[in-house]
N, C-alpha and C positions, 0 to 999 in steps of 0.2 A: 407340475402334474398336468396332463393333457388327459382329456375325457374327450371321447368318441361317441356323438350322438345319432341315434339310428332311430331310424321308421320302424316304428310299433306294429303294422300292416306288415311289411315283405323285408325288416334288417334293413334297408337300403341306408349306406352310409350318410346322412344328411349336410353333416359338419363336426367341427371340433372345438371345442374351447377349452382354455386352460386355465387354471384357478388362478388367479390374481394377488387375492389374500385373504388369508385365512385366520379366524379369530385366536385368540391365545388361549392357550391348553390344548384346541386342538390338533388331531392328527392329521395327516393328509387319507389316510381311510376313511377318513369320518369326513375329510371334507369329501373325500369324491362319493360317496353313498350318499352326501345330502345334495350334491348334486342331481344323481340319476334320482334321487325322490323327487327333486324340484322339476329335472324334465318329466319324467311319469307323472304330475299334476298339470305342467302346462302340453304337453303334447296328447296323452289318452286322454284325460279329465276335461281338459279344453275349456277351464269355465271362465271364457274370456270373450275379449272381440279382436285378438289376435292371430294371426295365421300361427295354427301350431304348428306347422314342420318350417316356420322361420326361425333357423338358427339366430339372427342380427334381436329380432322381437324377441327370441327368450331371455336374450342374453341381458336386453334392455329388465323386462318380466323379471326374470331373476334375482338382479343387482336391487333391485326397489324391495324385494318381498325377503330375501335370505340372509342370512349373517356372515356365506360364503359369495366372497364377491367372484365375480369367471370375466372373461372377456376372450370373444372370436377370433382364431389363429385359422390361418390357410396354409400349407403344406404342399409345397408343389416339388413332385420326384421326378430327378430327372437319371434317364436312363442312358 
């Protein structure tokens, strides 16, 4: 499951991360909702000393505080 991270200010696509691993029982809905929770507390809430719109520092942010672990995917389309 690939989750799309955006700027709270103006959508602007930031980055992506993709869930890693997910606890037992649950679903992939519930991981990516506790995802977008975990970004809406480090990107709006910001109660940190982290840069919020760093994807790489959420990612680190995340993995130490969630029981859904993510890690940073880049996507490059070629046309």
């Amino acid at each position: 499951m690939i989750v799309q991270l955006s700027s709270s200010d103006d959508q602007e696509v930031l980055g992506l991360v993709r869930i890693a691993n997910i606890g037992n029982g649950v679903t992939s809905d519930v991981a990516t909702e506790e995802i977008e929770e975990s970004w809406n507390i480090f990107h709006v809430q910001a109660e940190h000393d982290l840069d919020s719109s760093n994807i790489d520092d959420f990612v680190t942010w995340n993995n130490e505080k969630w029981w859904t672990q993510i890690e940073r995917i880049y996507i490059d389309l070629f046309l």
